[in-house]
N, C-alpha and C positions, 0 to 999 in steps of 0.2 A: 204855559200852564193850561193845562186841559179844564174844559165845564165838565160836569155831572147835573144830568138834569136826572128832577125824579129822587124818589126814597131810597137813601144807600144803603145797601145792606152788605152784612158782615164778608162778603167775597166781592164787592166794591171800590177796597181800595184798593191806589196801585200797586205795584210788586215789592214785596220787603216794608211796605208804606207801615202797615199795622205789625206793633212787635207780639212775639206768641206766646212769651212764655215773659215773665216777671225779671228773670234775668239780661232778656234781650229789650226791657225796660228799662233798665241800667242803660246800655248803649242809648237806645232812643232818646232819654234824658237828659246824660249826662254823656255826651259821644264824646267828648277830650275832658273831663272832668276827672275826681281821684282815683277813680279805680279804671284804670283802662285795658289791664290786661284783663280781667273780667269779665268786660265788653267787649275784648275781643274771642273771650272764648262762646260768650253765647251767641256768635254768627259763625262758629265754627262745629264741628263735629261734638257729640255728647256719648256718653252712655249709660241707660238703666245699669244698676247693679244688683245683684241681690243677695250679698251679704257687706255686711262693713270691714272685712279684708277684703280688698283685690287683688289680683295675680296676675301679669304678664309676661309675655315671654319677650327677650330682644335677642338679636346675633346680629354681629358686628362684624367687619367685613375680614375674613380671615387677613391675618398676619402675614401668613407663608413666611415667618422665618425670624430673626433677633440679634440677639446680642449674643458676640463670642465672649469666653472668658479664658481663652488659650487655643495656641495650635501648636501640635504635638508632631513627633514622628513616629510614633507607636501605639499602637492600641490601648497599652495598660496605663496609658498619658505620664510619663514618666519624664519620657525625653521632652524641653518645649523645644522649638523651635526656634534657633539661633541660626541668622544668614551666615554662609560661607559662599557658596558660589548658586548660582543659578537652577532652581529646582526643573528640567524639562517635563516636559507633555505627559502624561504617565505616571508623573510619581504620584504616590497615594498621603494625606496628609491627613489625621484626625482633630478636627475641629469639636471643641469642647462648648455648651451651650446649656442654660437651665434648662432640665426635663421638657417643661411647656412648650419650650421653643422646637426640640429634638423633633417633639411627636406631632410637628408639624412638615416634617420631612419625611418621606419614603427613597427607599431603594430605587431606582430608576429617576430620579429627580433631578434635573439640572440646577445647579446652583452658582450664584457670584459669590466671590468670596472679596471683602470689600474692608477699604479701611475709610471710615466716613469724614476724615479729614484731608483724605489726601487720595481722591479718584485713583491716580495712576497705579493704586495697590491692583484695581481688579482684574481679577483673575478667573474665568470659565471653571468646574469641575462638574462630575459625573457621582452622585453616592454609590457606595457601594455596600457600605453596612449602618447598621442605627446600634445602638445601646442606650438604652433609659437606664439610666443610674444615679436617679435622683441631681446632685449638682455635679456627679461626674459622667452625665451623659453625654453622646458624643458621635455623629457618623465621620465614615469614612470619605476622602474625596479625591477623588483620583481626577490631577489637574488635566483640562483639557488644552490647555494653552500653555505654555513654558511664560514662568515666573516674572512680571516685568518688572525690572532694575533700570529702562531707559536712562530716565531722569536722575534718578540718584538711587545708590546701592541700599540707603536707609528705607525706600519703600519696597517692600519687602515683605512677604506674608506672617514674619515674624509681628507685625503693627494690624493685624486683622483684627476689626472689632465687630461685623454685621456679618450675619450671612442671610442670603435673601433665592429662596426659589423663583427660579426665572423660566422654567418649563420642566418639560417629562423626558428621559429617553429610551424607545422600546425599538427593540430590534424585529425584524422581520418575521412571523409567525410565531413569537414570543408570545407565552401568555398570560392572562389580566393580572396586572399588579394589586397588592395591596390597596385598599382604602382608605381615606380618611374621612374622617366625618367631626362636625363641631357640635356642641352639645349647648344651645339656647341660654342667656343667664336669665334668671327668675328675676322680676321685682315686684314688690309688693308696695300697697299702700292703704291707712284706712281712711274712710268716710270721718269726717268732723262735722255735726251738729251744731250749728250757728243760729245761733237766735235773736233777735234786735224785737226788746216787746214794745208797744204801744199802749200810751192810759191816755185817757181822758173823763173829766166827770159828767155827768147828764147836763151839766148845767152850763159847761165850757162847751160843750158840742151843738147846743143849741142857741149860744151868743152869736151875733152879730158884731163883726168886728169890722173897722175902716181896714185893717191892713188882708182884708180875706179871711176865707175860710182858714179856721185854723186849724180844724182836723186835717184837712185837706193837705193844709202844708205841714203838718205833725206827722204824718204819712209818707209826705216824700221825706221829709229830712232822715227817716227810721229806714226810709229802702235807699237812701244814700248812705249811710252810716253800717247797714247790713253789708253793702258790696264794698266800703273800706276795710271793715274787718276782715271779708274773705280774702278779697286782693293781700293783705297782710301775712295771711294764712299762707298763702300760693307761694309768696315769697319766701317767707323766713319760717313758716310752720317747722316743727320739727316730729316726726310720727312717735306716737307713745300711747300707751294702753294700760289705762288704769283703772280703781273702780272708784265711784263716786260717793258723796255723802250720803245715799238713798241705798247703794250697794248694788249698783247698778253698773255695767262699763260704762267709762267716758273716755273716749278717744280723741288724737290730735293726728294730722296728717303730714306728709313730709314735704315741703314747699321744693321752690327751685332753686334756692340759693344753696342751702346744704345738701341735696340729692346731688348736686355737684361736685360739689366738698366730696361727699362721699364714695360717688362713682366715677367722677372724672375730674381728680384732683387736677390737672396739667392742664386744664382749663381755666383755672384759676391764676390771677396775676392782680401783679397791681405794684406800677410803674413806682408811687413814690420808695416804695424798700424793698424794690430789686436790682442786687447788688450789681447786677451786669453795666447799672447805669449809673454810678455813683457818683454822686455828685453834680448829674447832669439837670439841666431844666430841661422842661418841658417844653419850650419851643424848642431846643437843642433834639434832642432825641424822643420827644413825644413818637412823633408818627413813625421811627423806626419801631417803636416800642408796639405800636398799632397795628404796623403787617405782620410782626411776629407772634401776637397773639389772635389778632383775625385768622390768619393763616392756617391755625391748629382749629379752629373753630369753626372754620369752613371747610375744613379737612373731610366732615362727615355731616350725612343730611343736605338739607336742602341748598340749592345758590340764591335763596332772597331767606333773610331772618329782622326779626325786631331786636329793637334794643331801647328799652328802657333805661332812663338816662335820670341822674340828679342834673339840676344847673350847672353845677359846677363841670362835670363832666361835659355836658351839650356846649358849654363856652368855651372850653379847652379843646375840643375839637373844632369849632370856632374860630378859635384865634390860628391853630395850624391851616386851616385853609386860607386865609390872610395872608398868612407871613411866606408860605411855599407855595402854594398855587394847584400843589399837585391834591390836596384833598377837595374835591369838587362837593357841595352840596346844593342843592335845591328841594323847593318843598313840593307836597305829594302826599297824594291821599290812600293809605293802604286799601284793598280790596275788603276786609273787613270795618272797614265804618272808621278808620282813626288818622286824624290829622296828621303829618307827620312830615321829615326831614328824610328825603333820600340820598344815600352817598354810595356813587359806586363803587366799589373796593375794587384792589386787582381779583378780587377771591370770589365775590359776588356783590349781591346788592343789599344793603343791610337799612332799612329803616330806623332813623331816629327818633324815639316819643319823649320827649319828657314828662318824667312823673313828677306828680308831684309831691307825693309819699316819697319821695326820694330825694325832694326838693327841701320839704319843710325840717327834714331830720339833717343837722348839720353834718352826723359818720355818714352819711349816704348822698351827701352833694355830686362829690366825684366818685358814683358809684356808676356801672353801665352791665344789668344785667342781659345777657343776648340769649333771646328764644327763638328756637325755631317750630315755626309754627305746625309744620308739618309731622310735628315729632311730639306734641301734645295734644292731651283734651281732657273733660272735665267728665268725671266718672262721680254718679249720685245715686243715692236709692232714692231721696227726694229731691229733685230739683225745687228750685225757690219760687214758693206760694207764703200767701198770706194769712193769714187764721184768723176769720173776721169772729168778732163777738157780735151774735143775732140778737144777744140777752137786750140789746139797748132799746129795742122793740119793746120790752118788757121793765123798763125803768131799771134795767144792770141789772148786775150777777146776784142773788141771795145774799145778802150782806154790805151791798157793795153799791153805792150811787153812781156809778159810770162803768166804763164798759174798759175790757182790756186783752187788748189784741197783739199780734206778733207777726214781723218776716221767720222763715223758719226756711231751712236749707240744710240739708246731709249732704255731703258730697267735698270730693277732695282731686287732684291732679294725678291723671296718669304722665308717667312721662317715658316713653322711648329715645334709644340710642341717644345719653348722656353726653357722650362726647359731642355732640352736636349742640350744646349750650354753654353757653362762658359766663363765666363774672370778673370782669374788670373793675380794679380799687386806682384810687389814685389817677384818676383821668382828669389833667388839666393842671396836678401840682409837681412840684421838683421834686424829682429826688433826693433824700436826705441821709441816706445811708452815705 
């Protein structure tokens, strides 16, 4: 612990020592208290806004390719595809695919053509033509490789369900092919005004009390109760625009559990009523349950993410590291300011927090929202200040024996590439389906 000798002044303390702003108050005060992701967004990235819509752009890692829905022997897709004997090097075969998928392929494109159950389908081709035709789009593919039957006559391009671009091919002083280009998706979100006021009378503010000041402590319980509300907001908010009893807008923002919902349903799960697992417990199949929904959620964004956890959920991943051995945790202090539980996944490394707004509400015990931190931040026209009342100088407001003041905060969550955040239900209980 270092001295300070001499008069400290405001560039005196140590580094990160003094917080700067009222939100990064929250952390300082309450560093593992209710609202944590909160505090953890005010040691993270911000930004002024200056209207209460916001607008982002994201792009997501191209596809290059999907889902078949037939393979044909003819262009006008009439013929499908029934094995008889072995299609050689050469033959040309048109693969049918929704529009989306098509116009992700060009002419000159190498592609596999793949049954995703059963590897030994693949097979090498070369496009040769595209048609967009709505759900009877479709290129052309002239196999590069004779048709493999090794293992058994049933795998067979007749069972093709993926087709996937795997490179380009141009011939010698050929010239430039077509383009593709992907086209950004918009999201939007508004600013929610949150207000936590503050009363006290002339006569309560100037008491002497054994248990302390009690403005004092009236003050913090009002910027504790402010960043539960937000935290609340962040979560489950849902964005709506309406006008208020003065005839004013009054807006609500769209948290991170339904931006999920919304934009990346397939991140969404929850072990006890998915039917895959019927009837299994949770020591049974829990942590199969675990890498297959990690997996998709580390698929994109960063390899370390938070996860906010009810009890329930933090002790059911708990007991799997017990009983199997293979879930390792240890505790660890994230780089922003929060106590916490690290488990390395095979996928990356995912920090465990438990909340306790996740805790106290019994649907949300076994709830495990997972953020990736490098894929959010907190977008305000006003960051959180306090709105002192000076009148108390003046014996209160005109009318009024005491003074009456407020936390006050505009501001709401941006959040990029969706798929990069999950919500897991049912962590730690059986399945009941």
């Amino acid at each position: 612990m270092a001295a300070f000798l001499g008069m400290r002044g405001n560039g005196d303390w140590a580094t990160d020592q003094r917080p700067k702003h009222w939100r990064e108050m929250i952390l300082y005060l309450y560093p593992n208290g209710s609202a944590p992701l909160t505090a953890m967004l005010s040691k993270m990235k911000s930004e002024k806004v200056s209207d209460p819509e916001f607008n982002w752009w994201t792009k997501n890692l191209a596809g290059q390719g999907g889902a078949v829905t037939g393979v044909y022997t003819d262009a006008i897709l009439a013929s499908a595809y029934s094995y008889s004997s072995v299609r050689a090097a050469g033959t040309v075969m048109y693969v049918k695919a929704a529009e989306a998928v098509i116009k992700e392929i060009r002419v000159g494109h190498q592609v596999l053509l793949r049954d995703s159950s059963w590897p030994d389908v693949d097979v090498n081709g070369e496009v040769t033509a595209r048609a967009l035709n709505g759900v009877s789009s479709y290129v052309a593919v002239k196999l590069l490789e004779e048709e493999n039957t090794a293992n058994s006559a049933a795998a067979n391009l007749s069972s093709v369900d993926r087709i996937l671009v795997i490179g380009s091919m141009n011939a010698e002083g050929a010239t430039i092919p077509d383009a593709i280009s992907y086209d950004p998706v918009k999201y939007y979100n508004y600013t929610q005004i949150f207000r936590t006021p503050l009363e006290i009378t002339r006569t309560a503010r100037k008491t002497r009390l054994r248990t302390g000041d009690s403005y004092k402590e009236m003050k913090r319980e009002a910027l504790e109760l402010h960043s539960i509300e937000i935290e609340k907001s962040f979560f489950y908010g849902v964005r709506s625009e309406n006008t208020g009893s003065n005839g004013k807008p009054k807006r609500t923002g769209h948290g991170i559990v339904p931006f999920v919902k919304d934009n990346a349903s397939s991140n969404v799960f929850a072990y006890d009523t998915d039917s895959s697992y019927s009837g299994s417990s949770w020591n049974a199949q829990g942590e199969t349950w675990l890498d297959t929904s990690l997996e998709a959620i580390f698929r994109y964004g960063s390899q370390e993410k938070i996860a906010y956890c009810g009890s329930g959920a933090l002790l059911g991943i708990n007991r799997l590291a017990k009983s199997s051995g293979q879930v390792q945790l240890k505790p660890s202090s994230a780089s922003y300011g929060l106590k916490v539980v690290e488990w390395l996944t095979p996928f990356g490394t995912l920090y465990l927090k438990t909340h306790p707004l996740f805790s106290y509400e019994t649907t949300t015990q076994n709830r495990m929202v997972v953020v990736d931190p490098a894929n959010i931040q907190f977008d305000y026209i006003d960051d959180t200040f306090f709105k002192k009342d000076d009148s108390e100088k003046k014996a209160g407001q005109i009318g009024m024996d005491g003074t009456k003041e407020e936390f006050l905060t505009e501001g709401h969550l941006e959040i990029h590439h969706p798929l990069s955040f999950g919500v897991l239900d049912g962590v730690g209980v059986d399945n009941s389906v």
